[in-house]
C-alpha positions in Angstrom: 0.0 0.0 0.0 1.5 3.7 -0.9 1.9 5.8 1.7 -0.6 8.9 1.8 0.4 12.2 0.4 -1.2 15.0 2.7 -3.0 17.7 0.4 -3.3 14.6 -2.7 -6.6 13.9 -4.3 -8.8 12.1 -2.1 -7.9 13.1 1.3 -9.1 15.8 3.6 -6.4 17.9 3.3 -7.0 18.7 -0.6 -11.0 19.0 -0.1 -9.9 21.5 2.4 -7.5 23.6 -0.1 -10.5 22.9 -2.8 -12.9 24.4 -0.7 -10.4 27.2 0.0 -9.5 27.8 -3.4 -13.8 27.9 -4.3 -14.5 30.8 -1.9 -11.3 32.7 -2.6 -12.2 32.6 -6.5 -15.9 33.1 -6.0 -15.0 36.2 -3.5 -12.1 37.9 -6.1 -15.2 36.9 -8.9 -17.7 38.7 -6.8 -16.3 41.5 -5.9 -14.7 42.2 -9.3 -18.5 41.7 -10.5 -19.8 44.4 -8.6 -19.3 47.1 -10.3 -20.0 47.2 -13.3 -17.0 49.1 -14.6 -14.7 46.6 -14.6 -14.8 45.8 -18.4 -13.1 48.7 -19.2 -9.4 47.2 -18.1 -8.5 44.5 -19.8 -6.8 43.1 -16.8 -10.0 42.8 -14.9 -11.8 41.2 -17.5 -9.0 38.9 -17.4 -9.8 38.0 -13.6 -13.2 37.6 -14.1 -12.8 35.0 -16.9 -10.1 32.9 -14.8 -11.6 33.2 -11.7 -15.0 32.3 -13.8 -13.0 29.1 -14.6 -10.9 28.2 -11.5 -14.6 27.9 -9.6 -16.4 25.2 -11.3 -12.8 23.4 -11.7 -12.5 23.8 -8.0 -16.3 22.8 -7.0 -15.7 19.5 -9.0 -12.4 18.6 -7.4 -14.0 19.2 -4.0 -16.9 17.3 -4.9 -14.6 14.3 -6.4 -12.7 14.6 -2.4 -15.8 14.7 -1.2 -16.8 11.7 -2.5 -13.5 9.8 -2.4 -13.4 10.6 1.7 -17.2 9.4 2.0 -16.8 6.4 0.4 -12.8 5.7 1.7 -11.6 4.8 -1.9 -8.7 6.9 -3.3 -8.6 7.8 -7.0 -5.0 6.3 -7.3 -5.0 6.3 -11.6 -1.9 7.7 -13.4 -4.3 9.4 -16.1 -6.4 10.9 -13.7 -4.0 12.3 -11.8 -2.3 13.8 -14.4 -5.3 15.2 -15.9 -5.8 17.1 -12.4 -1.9 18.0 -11.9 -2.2 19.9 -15.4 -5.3 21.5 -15.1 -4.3 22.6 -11.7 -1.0 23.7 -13.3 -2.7 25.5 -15.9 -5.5 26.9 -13.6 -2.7 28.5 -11.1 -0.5 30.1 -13.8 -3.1 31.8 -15.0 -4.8 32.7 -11.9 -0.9 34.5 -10.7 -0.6 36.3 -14.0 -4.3 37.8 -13.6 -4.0 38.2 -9.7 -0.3 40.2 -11.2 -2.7 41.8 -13.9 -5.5 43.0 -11.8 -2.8 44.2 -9.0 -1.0 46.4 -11.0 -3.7 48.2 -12.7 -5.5 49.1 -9.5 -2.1 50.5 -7.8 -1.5 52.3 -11.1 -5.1 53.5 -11.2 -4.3 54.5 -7.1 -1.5 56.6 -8.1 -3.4 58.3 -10.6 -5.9 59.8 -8.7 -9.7 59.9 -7.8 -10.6 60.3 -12.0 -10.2 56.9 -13.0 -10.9 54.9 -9.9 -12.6 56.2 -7.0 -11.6 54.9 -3.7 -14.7 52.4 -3.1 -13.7 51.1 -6.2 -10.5 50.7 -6.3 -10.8 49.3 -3.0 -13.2 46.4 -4.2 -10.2 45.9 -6.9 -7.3 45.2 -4.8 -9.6 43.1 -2.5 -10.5 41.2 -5.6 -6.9 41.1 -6.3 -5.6 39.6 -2.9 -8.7 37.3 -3.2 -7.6 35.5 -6.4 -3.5 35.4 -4.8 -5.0 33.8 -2.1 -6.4 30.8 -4.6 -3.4 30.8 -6.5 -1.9 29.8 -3.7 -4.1 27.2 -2.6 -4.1 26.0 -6.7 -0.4 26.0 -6.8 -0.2 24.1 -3.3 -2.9 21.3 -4.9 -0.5 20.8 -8.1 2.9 20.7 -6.0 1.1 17.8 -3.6 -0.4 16.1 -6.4 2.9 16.1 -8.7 4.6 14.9 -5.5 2.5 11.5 -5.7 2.1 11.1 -9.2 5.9 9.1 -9.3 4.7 6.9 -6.8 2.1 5.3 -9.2 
């Protein structure tokens, strides 16, 4: 029997960082959503598309945990896993360049001044921001413990 990998697919440690990574990219989604301004900055729209695709990826990863915990069996398959390492890869490169994105504009729009981003705003922005580096993180954390068990298959 392999040993288990905290923070792999199936255990409670990765439904925990898929649940984090959900309400992180739902909050960074909903607050960018807000207002309704955001479409003018490419950046944001950026945010809002990845964060509009880390969710579901991260709600059916949970769910898969979920359901691997209830019923104790471990989804131990090379292809599987490797299917989840990438996405989760993919997922958390693009979630860091469009955290980066979204993080720049906003201090730039800051340091401009109260014409282009009012202070609510811009507040909502950075929030939105720190809310989508806080799933990367999780994301990134997901892909380094997965990748660290796929050689052990």
């Amino acid at each position: 029997m392999m040993e288990q990998v905290p923070g792999a697919l199936g255990t409670s440690a990765s439904l925990a960082l898929r649940l984090g990574q959900t309400i992180f990219s739902s909050a960074s989604l909903l607050f960018m959503c807000l207002d309704v301004e955001f479409y003018n900055y490419t950046s944001f729209s950026y945010l809002v598309t990845v964060m509009a695709l880390v969710t579901p990826w991260s709600v059916s990863l949970a769910l898969i945990d979920a359901y691997s915990l209830f019923i104790k069996c471990l989804p131990r398959q090379p292809r599987v896993l490797l299917i989840v390492i990438v996405g989760d890869w993919a997922l958390s490169f693009l979630s860091l360049a469009a955290a980066c994105s979204t993080a720049s504009v906003t201090s730039l729009l800051v340091n401009v001044g109260t014409p282009y981003c009012w202070s609510k705003l811009c507040s909502r922005y950075q929030f939105s921001a720190a809310m989508a580096f806080l799933s990367w993180f999780l994301s990134f954390a997901s892909t380094l413990f997965n990748l660290w068990l796929l050689p052990s298959l």
